[in-house]
N, C-alpha and C positions, 0 to 999 in steps of 0.2 A: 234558633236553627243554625246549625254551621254549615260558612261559606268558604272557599277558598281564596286565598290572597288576591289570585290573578281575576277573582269573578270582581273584585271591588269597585273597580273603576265602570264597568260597565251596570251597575245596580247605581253608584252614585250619580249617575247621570238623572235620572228617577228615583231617588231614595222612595220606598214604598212610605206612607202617612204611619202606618201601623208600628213599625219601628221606632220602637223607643228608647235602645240601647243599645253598644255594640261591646263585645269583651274579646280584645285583643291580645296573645297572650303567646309566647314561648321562648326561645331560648335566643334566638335574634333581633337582638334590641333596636337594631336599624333597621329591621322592618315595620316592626312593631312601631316604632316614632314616627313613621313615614306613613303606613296604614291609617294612626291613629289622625292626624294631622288631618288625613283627606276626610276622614268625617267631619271635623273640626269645620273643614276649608267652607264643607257640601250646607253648612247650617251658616256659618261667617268667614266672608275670604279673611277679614283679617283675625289672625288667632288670637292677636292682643286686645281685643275689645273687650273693657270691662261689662260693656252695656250685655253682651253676649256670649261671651264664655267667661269661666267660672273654672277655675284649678283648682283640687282640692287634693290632699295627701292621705293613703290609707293612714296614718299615723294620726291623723285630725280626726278623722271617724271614727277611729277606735274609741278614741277622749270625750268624743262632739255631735253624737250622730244625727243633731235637731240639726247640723250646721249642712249634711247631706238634706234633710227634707228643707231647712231653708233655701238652698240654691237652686233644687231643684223645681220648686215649685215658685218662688220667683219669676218675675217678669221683667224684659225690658223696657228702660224708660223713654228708647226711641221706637221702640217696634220688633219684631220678629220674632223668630222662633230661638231661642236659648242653647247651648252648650256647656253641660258639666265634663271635667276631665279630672275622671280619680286616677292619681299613679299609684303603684306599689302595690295594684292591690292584691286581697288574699281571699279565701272561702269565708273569713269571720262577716266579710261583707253580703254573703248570700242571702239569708234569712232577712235582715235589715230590707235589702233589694228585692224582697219577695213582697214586704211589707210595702214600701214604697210606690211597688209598680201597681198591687190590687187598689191604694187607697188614692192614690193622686190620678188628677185628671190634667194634667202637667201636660202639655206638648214640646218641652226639653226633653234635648238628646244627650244621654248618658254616653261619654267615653269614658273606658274604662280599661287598663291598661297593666299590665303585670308581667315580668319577666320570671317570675318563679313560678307562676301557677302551672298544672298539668293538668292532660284532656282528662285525668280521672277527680279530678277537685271538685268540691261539689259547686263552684262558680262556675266553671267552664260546664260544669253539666247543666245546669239551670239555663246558659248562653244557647247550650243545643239543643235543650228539648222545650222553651220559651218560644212560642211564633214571633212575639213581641221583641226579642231579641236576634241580636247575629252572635256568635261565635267563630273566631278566626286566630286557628292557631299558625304561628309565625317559626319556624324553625331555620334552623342554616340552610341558605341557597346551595341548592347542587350545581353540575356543569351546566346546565339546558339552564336552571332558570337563571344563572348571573348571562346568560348567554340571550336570553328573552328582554330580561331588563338592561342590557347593557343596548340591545339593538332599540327598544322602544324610547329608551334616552338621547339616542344619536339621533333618532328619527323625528324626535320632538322636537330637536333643536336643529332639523333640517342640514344635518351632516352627511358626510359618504365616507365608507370605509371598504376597501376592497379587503374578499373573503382571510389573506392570510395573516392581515393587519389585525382585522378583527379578533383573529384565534389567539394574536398576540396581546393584544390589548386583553382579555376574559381571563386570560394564564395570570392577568398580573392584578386582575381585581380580586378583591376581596370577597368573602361567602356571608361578611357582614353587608348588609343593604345599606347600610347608612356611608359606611366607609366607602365604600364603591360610588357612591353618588358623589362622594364627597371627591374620591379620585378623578371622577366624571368630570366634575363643575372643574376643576384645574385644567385639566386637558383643553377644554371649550375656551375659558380664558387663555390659557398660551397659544391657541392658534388662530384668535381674533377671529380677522374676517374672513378666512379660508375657509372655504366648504369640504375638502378634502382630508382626511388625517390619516397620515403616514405611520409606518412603524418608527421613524426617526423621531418624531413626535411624541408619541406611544413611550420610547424606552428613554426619552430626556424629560417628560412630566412623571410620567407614573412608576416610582419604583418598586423593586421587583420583589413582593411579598413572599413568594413562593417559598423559601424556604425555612417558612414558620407555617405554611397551611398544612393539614392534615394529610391533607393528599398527596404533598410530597414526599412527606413522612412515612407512608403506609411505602411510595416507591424506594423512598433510600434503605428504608428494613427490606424488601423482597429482593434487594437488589444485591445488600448486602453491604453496604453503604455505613460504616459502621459510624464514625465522626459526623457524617451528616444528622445519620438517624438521633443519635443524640443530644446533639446540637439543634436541630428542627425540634424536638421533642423537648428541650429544655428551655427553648422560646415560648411555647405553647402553653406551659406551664407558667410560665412567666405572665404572658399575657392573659392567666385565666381561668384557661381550657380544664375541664374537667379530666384526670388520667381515664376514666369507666368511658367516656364519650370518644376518648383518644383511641382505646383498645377496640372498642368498638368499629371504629372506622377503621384501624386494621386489618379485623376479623373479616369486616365489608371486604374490604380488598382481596385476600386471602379468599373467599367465595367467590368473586368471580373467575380466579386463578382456577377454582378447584371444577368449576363450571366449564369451564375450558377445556381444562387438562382431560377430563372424564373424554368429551365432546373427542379430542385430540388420541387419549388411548383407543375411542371406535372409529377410528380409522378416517378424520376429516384433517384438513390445513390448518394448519396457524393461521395464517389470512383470514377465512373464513370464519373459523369461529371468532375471531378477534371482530370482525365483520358484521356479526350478527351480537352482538354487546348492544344491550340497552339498560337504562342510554348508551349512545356511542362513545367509544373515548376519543377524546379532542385530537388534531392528528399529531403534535406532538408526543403525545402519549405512546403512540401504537408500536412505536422500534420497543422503548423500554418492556411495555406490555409483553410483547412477545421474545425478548430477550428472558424475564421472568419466567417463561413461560418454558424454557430451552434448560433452565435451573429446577423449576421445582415442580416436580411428578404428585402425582396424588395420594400418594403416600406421604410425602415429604411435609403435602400441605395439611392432608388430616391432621395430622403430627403438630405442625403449626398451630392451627385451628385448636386443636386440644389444648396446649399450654395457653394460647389467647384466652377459650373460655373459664379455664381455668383460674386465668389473673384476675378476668374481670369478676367471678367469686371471690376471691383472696380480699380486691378492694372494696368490696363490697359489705361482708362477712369478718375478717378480722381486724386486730386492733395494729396489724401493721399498716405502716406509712403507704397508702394507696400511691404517691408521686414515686415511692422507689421502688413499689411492687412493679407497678406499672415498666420504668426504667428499665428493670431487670429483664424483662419478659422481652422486650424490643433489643435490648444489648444479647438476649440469645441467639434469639431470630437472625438478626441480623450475622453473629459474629460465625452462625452454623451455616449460612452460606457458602464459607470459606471452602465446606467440606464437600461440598454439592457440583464446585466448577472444576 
């Protein structure tokens, strides 16, 4: 059955007996590590215990499959309940794991953990329609949840942050979970034994990612921004970023522009509609937001929109270089702003 992320911590207080696996899985590797870990914790706090957990690599299974029913059906030689943890994994391991769950009478907890798989793989399907199983897929944090887990972080570790600090501090985290934690644990380190944390704080540990994240990139294209836009966009690539995932989140941007603008040609405020944006935009956002808003009419944006979805065919479909399709499409965007102001 699939769960969501945020339900995790309140199921692991109670892990159900019935549950005998969980399959973790999308495109957010720091969530994913972090998710997988807390099952891990939920059977043995410590994750290094040989006696109790058991790491094993899709790449060993492929070769070794008696080496999954060995671990899994194993016992400890001080007591308790077991933890296996497959990484990497893929669909080849479905069937195998269909086998394993009808014939062992195991009370080991399978993690199982995969940054390539998709909700349509036939593992991730077997994770959601398995009673005996969880499914949880992991994807990039939006504004609310780096904003959820950034407040239940602070609040774990008995901190205070006043509201505009906070908006500073989320701007400069990461939409990866792991990174962000990892930004976290620094912050809590430099400021020892103060309960308080300042933006002074905030802007001398944490620096300032922003202009590699997506979302600054979708604002320096609308904006018109043309050196930034490409420069954000050629970090992104650098570190990774898929270009179809990049256009994408564009196109996102570019939709609520056009949601707006409609909203805006029948006769409502900027304010307003900018107002009723869900999720809300952060309030740094909202001058830019409606600056955009003062450039590009609903013509402008369909027009937009069209060439976006356009690219994101091109990268998809032909045997051109998807990082310069992509490139091109953003250096339009952007550079026909010029014509707009």
């Amino acid at each position: 059955m699939n769960i969501k992320p945020e339900q995790v911590e309140n199921i692991l207080k109670s892990l159900p007996s019935k549950i005998r696996g969980v399959v973790v899985y999308g495109s957010n590797e720091g969530m994913i590590a972090t998710i997988s870990q807390q099952f891990v914790k939920a059977i043995s706090p410590d994750v290094r215990d040989a006696f109790r957990v058991s790491y094993l690599d899709m790449a060993t299974i492929g070769t070794d499959i008696g080496a999954l029913y060995a671990e899994f059906n194993a016992q400890s030689l001080m007591g308790g309940r077991r933890v296996v943890v497959i990484r990497d994994a893929n669909s080849n391991l479905t069937k195998p794991l269909k086998e394993l769950l009808s014939t062992s009478l195991s009370d080991s907890l399978l993690v199982i953990t995969s940054s390539s798989l998709k909700a349509k793989d036939t593992l991730a399907v077997l994770a959601k329609d398995d009673d005996c199983l969880y499914g949880i897929s992991c994807y990039d944090d939006k504004d609310e949840d780096i904003s959820q887990f950034a407040n239940k972080f602070l609040a774990k570790n008995g901190l205070n942050i006043d509201n505009i600090a906070f908006q500073v501090l989320c701007s400069r985290l990461s939409n990866d979970r792991k990174i962000s934690a990892n930004e976290l644990d620094k912050l809590i380190t430099y400021i020892g034994n103060k309960k308080d944390i300042t933006i002074e704080d905030i802007k001398t540990v944490i620096s300032d990612t922003s202009a590699s994240s997506q979302e600054d990139l979708c604002y320096f294209v609308a904006q018109g921004a043309v050196d930034k836009a490409i420069s954000s966009y050629s970090r992104l690539i650098f570190e990774g970023e898929n270009p179809v995932s990049i256009i994408r989140a564009i196109s996102y941007h570019f939709m609520k522009l056009l949601e707006c603008a409609v909203k805006i040609e029948g006769g409502e405020t900027s304010d307003k509609v900018i107002g009723a944006l869900r999720p809300p935009l952060i309030f740094f956002r909202k001058n830019a937001f409606a600056f955009q808003l003062r450039i590009w009419n609903k013509t402008r944006i369909l027009t937009a929109l069209s060439l976006l979805y356009q690219t994101e065919r091109e990268c998809k479909t032909t045997d051109l270089p998807a990082e310069q399709v992509a490139s091109f499409a953003i250096l339009r965007i952007a550079n026909g702003v010029k014509r707009f102001k």
